[in-house]
N, C-alpha and C positions, 0 to 999 in steps of 0.2 A: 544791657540787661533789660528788658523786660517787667514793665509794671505790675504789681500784681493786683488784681481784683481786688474791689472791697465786697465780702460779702453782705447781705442784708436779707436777715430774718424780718419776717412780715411775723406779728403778734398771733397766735393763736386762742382762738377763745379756750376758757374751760371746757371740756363736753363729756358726758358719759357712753359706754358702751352699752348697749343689750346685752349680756354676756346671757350664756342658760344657765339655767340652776338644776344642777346633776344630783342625784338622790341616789345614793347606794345605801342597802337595806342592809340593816346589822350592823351599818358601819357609823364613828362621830363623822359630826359635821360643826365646820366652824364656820359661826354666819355671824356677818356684825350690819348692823344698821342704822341706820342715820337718821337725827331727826332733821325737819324739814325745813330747806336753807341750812343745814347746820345751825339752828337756834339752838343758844345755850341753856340746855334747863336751869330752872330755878332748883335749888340748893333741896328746898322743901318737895320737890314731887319726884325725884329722883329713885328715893325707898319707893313710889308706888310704882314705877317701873320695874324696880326687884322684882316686888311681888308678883306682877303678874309672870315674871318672868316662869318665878319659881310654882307658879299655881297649877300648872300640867306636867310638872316631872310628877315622874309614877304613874301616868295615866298618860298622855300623849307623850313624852320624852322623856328619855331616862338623863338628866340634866347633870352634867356633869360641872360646868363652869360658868358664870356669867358675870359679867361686869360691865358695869356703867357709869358709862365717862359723861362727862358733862354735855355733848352733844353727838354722842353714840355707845350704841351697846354690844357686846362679844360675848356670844353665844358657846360652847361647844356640849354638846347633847348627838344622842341616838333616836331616832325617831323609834314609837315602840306598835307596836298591832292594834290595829283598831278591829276588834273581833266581833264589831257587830257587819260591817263590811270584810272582815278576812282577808284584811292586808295593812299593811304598811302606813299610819299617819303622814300623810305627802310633808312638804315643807312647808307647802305655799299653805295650807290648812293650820299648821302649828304657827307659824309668822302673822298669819291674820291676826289669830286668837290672842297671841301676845302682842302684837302691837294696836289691834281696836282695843282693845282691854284697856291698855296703860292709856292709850291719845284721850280714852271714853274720862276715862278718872282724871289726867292732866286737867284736861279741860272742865269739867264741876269742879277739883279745890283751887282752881284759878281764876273762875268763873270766867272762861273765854268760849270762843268757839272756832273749827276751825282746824286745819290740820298740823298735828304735831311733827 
């Protein structure tokens, strides 16, 4: 009989893709995002992440669910018309807004600087 191999896995680092961010009009979107390292927010700035979450439904998204985990948030919203342009709130323009907002405010009641 015949000896059999020992296989050996070589370690892989962690790494991310580039995937695209597909945007269909009219329709949700579930987007969830990470804070930076996965650092755990503090307990206390967590509500100002809501907020901003919640501060362009009605006017850039029609926000239907959001939630925030201690080192990421889940989105599901419809992006809504921007009718001074006549079209579509893109993603990357709503995700900005919500996430400089809250990093902007994390960092004054923490007094830090730096990215969330």
């Amino acid at each position: 009989m015949a000896a059999v191999p020992t296989l050996f896995v070589m370690p892989q680092a962690f790494y991310r893709r580039t995937l695209p961010h597909l945007q269909c009009d009219f329709k949700q979107h579930f987007v969830t995002f990470c804070t930076h390292q996965r650092w755990v927010l503090p307990v206390e700035v967590r509500s100002l992440v809501l907020e901003s979450c919640l501060h362009d439904s009605g006017t850039k998204i029609d926000l239907r669910v959001a939630v925030v985990m201690p080192d990421h948030v889940h989105l599901i919203f419809t992006p809504l018309i921007d009718y001074g342009r006549m079209e579509m709130w893109s993603l990357a323009k709503v995700m900005d807004a919500i996430k400089g907002a809250s990093a902007h405010r994390i960092n004054i009641v923490l007094g830090r600087k730096g990215k969330v």
